[in-house]
N, C-alpha and C positions, 0 to 999 in steps of 0.2 A: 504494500500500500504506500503509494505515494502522496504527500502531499502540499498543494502546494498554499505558500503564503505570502501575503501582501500586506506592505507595514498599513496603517489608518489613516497615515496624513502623506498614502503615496502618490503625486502629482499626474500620475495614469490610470485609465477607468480600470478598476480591478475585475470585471467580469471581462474587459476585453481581451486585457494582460491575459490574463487564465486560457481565453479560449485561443489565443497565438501561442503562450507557450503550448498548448496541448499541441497546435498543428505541427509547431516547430522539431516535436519531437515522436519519436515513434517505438519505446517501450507503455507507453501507459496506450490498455485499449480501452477501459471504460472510468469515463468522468463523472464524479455523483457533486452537487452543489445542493445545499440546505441552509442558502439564504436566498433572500429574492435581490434583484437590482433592475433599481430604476432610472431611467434617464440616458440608455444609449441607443444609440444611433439602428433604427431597424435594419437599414441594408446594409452595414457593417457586420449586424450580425448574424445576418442569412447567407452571406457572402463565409465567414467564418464555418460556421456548422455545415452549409454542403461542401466546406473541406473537409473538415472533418467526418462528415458520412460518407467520404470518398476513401477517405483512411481507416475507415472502419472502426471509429472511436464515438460508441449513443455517448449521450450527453443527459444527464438524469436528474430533473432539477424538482425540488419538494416545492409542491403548489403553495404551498405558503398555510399559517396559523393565525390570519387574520380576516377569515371569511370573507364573503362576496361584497364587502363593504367599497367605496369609491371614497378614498378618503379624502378627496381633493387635490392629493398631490402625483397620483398614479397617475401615468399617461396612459394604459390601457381600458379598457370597458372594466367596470365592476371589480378592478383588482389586480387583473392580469397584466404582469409583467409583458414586455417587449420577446423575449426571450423566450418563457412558454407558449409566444401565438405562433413559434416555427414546428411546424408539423413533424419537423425531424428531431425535438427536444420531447424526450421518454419523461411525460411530467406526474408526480404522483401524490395523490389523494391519501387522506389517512382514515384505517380505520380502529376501532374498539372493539374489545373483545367483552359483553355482557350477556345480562341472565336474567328472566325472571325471578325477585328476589321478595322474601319478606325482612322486613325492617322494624325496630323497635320505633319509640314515639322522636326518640332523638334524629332516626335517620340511619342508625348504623345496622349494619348488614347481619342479619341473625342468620337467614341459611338462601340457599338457592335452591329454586324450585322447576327448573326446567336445564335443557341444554344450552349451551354458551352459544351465542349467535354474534354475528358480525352485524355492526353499525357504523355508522358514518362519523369522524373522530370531532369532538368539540359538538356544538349546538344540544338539541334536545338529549337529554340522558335518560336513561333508563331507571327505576327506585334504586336501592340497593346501595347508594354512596352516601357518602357522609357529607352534612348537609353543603359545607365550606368548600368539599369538592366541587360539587354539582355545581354550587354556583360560580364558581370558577371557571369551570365546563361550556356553562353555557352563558357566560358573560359575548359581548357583540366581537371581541376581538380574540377569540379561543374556538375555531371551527375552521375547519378544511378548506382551503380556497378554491373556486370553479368559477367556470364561465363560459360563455364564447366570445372571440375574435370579434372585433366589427372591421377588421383590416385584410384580417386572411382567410379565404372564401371556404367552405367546407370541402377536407382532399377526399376523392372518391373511394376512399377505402371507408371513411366513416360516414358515406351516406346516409347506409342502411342502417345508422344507429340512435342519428341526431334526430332530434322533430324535423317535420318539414319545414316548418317555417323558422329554422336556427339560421340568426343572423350570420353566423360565421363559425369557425374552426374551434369545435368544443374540446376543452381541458378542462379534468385531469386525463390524462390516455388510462390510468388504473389507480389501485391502493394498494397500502402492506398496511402493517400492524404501526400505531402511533399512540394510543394510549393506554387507559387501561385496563390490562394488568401495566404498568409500568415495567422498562426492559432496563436491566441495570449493566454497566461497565464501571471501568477501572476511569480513572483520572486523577494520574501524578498520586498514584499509589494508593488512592480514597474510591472507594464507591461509589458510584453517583447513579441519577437516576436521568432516563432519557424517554422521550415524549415527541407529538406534533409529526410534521409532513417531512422535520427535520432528520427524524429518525427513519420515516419511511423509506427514503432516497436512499440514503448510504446501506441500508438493510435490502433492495433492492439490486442495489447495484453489486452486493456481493454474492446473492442467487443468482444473478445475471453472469458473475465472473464463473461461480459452478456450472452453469450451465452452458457456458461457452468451452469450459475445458472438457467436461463429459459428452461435449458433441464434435470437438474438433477443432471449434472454431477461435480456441486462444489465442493464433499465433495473427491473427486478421482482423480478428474482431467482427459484430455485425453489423455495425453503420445503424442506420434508421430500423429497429424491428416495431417501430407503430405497425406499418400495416400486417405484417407476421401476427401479431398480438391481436388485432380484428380482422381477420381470417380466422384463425382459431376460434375466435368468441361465436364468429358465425359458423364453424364447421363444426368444435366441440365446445360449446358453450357450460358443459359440465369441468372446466378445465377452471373456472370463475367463479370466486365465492361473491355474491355481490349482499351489500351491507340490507339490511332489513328492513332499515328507517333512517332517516337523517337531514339535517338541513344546515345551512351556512350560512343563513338572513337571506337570503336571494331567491334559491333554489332548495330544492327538496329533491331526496330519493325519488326517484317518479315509481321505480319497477323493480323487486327484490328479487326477480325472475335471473336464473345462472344465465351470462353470456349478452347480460342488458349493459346501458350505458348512459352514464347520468352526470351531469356540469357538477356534482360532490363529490361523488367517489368512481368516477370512470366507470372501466370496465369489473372494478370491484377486486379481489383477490388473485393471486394465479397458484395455482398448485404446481411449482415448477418441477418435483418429479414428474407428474404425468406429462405436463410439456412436454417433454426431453423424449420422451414413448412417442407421443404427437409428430413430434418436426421430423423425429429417424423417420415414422412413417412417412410423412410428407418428404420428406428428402431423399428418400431410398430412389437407389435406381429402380429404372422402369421396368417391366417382366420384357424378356425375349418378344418381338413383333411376331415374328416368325417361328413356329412348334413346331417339330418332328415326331409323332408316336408310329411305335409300332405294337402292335398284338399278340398276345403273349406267348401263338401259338410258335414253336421254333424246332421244329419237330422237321428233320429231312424229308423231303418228299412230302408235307404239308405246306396248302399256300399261305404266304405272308404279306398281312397288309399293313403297307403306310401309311399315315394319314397328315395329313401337311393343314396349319390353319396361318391363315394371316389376319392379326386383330387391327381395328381400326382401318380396313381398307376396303375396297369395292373394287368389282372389279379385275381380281388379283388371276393370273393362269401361273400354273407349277408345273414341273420337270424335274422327272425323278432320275434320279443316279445310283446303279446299283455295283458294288465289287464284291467278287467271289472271290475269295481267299484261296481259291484252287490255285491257279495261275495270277491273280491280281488284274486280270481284266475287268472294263467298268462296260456295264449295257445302261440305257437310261429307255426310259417310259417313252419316246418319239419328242414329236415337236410340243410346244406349250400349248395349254390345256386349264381349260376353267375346271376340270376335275381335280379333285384332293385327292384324290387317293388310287393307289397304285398296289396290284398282288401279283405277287412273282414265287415259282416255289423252288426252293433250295436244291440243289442237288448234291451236297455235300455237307458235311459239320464244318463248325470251324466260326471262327469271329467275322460277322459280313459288318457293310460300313453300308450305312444310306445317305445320300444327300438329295436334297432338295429344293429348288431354285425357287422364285416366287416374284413374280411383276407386277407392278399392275401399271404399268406404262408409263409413268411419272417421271419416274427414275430409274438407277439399273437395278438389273436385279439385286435380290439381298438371299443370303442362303444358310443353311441348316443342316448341321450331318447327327448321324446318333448310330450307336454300335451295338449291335448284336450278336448273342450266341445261338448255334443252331448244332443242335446232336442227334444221333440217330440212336433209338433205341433197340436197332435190329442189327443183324449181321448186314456189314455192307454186301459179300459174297454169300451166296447160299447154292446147293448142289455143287459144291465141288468136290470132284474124282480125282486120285492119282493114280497114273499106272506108268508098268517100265515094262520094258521086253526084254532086261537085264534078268539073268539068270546067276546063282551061286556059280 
């Protein structure tokens, strides 16, 4: 883990600083930031991050712990930084981990009454806390920040997810865990406790570095995986825990439905083991275009049939190639032929070889061999006589 730092009173914008050193260099592949910054220049830093998605370095920044509020001095809509309106910044939402609870009269937590469900972090609370918390919780400057874009138009990978009528380019892209239970580390040898959209990021961005090394991809990094992340939402939307309830003064949860998406908490949760099952699928090479079967009869002096398919084509004529392991001569089926399949019958044991040709006039052809064994289970000779005219 690298990181980098920039004094308080440093005379260059310190998010710009940040994103040229990333470009300048090319051991660090994933950048996580857990403050927000306001005040630079948009196409300076669109110009910066599609290098960076170029270099394969996502850029992962915590939407922010001050709800959907305009505090008069943002230059974005209701909040949003410059920074999260680029479709290529992995922006993230925070969420809570609660429970149906009973409570004594002061407010404090006697037992739980149901399963732990996920909520949207900050805004309305759940019973179950004490009272000093809650109201802290949900005081106007303590909830997950969201919105949309009025500058950068919605990218069509998240059509299918926004309202129809969203002004523009909705964030957060998703959540992690941000409040409570409270997640603790070390600092300068002390304990401390860590919370907000602040924690989500960097806790993000280290399942993201897992799961770049468990799939390959450490040494390149992924650049932009927005739209990866809703592809998945729409192909396995069980892949996304999305929060239950929640709001940030602005916006609300609209849909606790797996694989939904909402200006509080995105696309909600990821379960990044199953991911990692998801993308091998999704990235796996493609099966063979072109099949070869043969049938299982392989019996001398039984006919043998091939059967050739080609997927995804229309169209297609084949030409069969046969060697006989007697001599290593090849016969083939004649000229090409909209028929699959082809029987010829052995006259010998022994390992035979087929191939199969297959056009469909586009291009040349593409071809397919496969090996088989053929035995006789009978004397190859039968009624044979000796005799001599040789006498003692």
């Amino acid at each position: 883990i690298q990181e980098f730092v920039y004094p308080m009173n440093d005379v260059n914008d310190q998010l710009i600083s940040f994103l040229t050193d990333l470009m300048d260099q090319s051991q660090v592949k994933i950048a996580t930031l857990s403050y927000e910054f306001w005040g630079e220049d948009p196409a300076t830093l669109t110009t910066l991050m599609n290098a960076l998605t170029a270099e394969g370095v996502p850029v992962i920044e915590s939407s922010g712990d001050n709800g959907a509020w305009n505090t008069g001095n943002d230059p974005g809509p209701v909040g949003l930084s410059s920074l999260e309106q680029i479709p290529s910044v992995l922006t993230l939402g925070g969420l809570d981990i609660a429970a149906p609870a009973t409570v004594d009269s002061n407010g404090n937590l006697i037992s739980l009454n149901g399963s732990p469900i996920a909520k949207a972090w900050g805004g309305d609370y759940l019973n179950g806390l004490p009272t000093a918390i809650a109201q802290a919780y949900t005081a106007p400057n303590a909830a997950s920040s969201g919105g949309y874009s009025t500058t950068t138009p919605v990218p069509s990978w998240e059509v299918p997810f926004v309202p129809a009528d969203a002004p523009g380019y909705g964030v957060p892209i998703m959540s992690a865990l941000a409040g409570f239970p409270e997640l603790s580390g070390i600092i300068q040898g002390q304990t401390s406790y860590f919370g907000g959209t602040s924690l989500a990021a960097p806790l993000t961005a280290g399942w993201l570095a897992d799961f770049e090394a468990l799939t390959g991809n450490g040494a390149t990094g992924m650049g932009n995986i927005n739209p990866l992340l809703f592809q998945m939402a729409k192909s396995h939307p069980a892949l996304f825990t999305q929060a239950q309830w929640g709001a940030n003064g602005y916006y609300t949860v609209s849909s606790s439905q797996s694989g939904s998406w909402n200006p509080v908490t995105g696309l909600g949760l990821l379960n990044w083991g199953q991911f990692i099952g998801a993308y091998q699928a999704l990235t796996a090479p493609p099966p063979p275009a072109l099949t070869l079967t043969v049938t299982p009869n392989d019996e001398v002096g039984s006919p043998v049939t091939l059967t050739a398919n080609m997927a995804n084509s229309s169209g297609t004529t084949y030409q069969f190639w046969i060697q006989d392991p007697k001599n290593g001569t090849w016969s083939n089926s004649g000229a090409y032929s909209s028929q699959n399949t082809y029987s010829f019958v052995p006259d010998v044991p022994g390992t035979w070889q087929a191939v199969v040709y297959a056009s469909d006039g586009s291009a040349s052809p593409v071809n397919t061999s496969v090996n088989f064994s053929v035995v006789s289970s009978r004397p190859m000779v039968s009624g044979l006589s000796i005799s001599s005219s040789l006498s003692g």
